[in-house]
N, C-alpha and C positions, 0 to 999 in steps of 0.2 A: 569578274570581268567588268570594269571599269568606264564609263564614258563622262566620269566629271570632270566637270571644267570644258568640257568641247562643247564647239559650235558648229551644226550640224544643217544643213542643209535637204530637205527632203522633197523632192516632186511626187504627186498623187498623192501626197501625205495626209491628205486626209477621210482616207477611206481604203477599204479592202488590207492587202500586205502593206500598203504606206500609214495606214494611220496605225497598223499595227506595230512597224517601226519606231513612229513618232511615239509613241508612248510609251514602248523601253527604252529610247533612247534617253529620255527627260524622267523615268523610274532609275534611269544607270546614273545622270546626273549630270547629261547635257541638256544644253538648250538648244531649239531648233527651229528654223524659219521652213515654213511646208508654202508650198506653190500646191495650188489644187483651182480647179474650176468650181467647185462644190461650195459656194459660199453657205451655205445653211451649215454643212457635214466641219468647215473651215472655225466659224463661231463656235460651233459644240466643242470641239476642240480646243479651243483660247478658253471657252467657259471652264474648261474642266481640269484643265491644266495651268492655266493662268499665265504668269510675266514669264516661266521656260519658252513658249511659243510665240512666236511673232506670225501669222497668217498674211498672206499674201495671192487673192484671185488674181489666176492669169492664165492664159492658155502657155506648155510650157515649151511649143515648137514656136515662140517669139523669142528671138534673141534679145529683144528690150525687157523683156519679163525676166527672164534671166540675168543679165547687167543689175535689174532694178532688184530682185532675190539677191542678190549678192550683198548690194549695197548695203539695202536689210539688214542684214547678218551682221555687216561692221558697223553699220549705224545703233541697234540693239544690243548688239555683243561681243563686238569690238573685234572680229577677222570671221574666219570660218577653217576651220578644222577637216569636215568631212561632207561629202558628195555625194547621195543616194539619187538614181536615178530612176525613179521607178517608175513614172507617169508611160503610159503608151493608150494605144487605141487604136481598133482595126474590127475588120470585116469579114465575116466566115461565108467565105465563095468558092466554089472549083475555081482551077487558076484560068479556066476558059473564058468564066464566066465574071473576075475578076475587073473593074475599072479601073479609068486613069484614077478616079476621085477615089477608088478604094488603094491604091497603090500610094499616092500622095499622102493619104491620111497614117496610113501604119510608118510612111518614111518620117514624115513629118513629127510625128508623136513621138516616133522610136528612136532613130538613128539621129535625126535634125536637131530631137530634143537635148538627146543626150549627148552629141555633139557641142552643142550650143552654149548648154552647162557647164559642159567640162571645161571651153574657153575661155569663159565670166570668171569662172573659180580659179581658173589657175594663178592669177599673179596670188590672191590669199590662202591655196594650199601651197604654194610654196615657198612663203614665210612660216607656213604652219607645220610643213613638213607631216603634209594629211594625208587622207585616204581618198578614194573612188569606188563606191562601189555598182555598179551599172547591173543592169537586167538581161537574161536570156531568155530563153523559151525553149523547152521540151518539142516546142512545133517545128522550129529548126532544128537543132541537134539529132531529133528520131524522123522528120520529112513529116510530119503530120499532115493529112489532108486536108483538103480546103482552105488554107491557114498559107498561102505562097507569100504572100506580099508581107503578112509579119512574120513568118519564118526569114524570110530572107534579109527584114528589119534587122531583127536578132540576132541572128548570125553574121553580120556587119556590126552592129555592135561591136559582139567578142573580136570581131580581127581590130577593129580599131582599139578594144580594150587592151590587147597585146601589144600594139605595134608604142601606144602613149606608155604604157608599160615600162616600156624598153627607152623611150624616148626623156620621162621623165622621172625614172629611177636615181638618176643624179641631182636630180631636186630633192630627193626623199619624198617622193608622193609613191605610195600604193596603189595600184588599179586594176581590182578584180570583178569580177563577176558570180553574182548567182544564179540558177537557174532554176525556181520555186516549183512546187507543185500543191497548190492550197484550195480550201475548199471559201472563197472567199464569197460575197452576196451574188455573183453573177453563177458561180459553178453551183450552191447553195439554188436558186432556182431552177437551173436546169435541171437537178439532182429533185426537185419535187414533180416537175413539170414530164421527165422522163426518168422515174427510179428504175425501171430495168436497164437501161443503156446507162446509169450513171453506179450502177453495182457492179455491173460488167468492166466498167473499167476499173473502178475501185479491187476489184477482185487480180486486176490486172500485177498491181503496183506489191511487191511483195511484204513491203509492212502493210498491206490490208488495207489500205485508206486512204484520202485525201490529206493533206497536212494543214493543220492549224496553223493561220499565220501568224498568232499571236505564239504560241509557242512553239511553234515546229519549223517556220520560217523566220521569223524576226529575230532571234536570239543567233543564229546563221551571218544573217548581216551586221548586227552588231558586234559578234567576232572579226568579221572582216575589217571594222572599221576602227577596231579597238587596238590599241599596242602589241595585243596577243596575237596579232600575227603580224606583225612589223618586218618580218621575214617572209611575207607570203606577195606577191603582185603577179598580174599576170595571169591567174588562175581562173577555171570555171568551177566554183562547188555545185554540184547537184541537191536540194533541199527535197529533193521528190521520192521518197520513201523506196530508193532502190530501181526505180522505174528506167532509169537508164544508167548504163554504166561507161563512163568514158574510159578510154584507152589508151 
């Protein structure tokens, strides 16, 4: 599976499942501009992979940050090819106990982001005749507790993931969805901080474990995003070890 020659576009990309992205993306043989807040995590990344990556600090619920990624893209690498959405951010509250400021930030980060993305990219996916691929959550799709205001990010998402789907199929652009389940540096502490509540779930998931996002979930999105499913849009893949089964 193949990603040379593409120009790829990655939010959060530089840390957790995004930098795990970014780096089989640019192993497969694209090149890729990453929007991250993490300037330090942003550097390591350009050191380690060189002229493939173009880094770019921005928060990525700014529509100017987004216009200016883009631009990026064709100013580096002459269009952009593919869409990863993955930057988000949110707050673990009962939904009683839930703020405006905690509702704002998960819409903002999730839905606003990814919204916002998708509008910058579209006139150069579709001359590129590319992909999208956007983020879900396991917190929406099974109701996960605590979790309202990004459940409900997420699940806005996938319906706007469907409806552009259907909208911009006649452009040849793609737009699917994953929905991950990895064991990346935040679920990685909680997993030290609480190991019986974090084996208890593990024990939940029927392959036994949290998923690698470097091989258990990146190679997932880079499918989506590759020719090899040129025939696929519209879809939610599950990457979460069996843990939910859609219907």
């Amino acid at each position: 599976m193949t990603l040379e020659n593409k120009v790829a576009l990655v939010t959060g990309g530089a840390s957790g499942i995004g930098e795990a992205v970014t780096r089989l993306f640019v192993e497969r043989g694209a090149r890729v501009v990453v929007v991250d807040l993490q300037q330090e995590a942003g550097d390591t990344l350009v050191a380690g992979l060189g002229d493939a990556v173009a880094f770019l600090r921005g928060d990525a619920s700014d529509r100017a940050v987004a216009d200016r990624a883009v631009a990026t893209a064709v100013e580096r690498f002459g269009g952009l090819d593919i869409l990863v959405n993955n930057a988000s951010a949110s707050r673990v509250r009962p939904f009683t106990e839930q703020t405006d400021d905690d509702w704002k930030l998960a819409l903002d980060t999730g839905l606003f982001a990814t919204r916002n993305f998708m509008l910058a990219a579209y006139p150069e996916l579709r001359k590129a005749r590319g992909a999208v691929v956007n983020f879900a959550s396991g917190a929406g799709i099974d109701g996960q507790p605590n979790q309202a205001s990004y459940a409900a990010g997420k699940e806005a998402i996938r319906g706007l993931s469907r409806v552009v789907a259907n909208e911009w199929a006649a452009d040849g652009i793609r737009v699917n969805v994953v929905s991950p389940m990895a064991k990346t540096a935040g679920v990685a502490a909680w997993a030290e901080a609480h190991p019986e509540q974090y084996a208890l779930s593990a024990a939940k998931v029927p392959l036994g474990r949290f998923g690698d996002p470097r091989t258990d979930v990146a190679p997932v999105i880079a499918f989506l995003a590759s020719d090899d499913a040129r025939y696929m849009t519209g879809q939610t893949l599950m990457a979460d070890g069996g843990a939910i089964k859609l219907r």
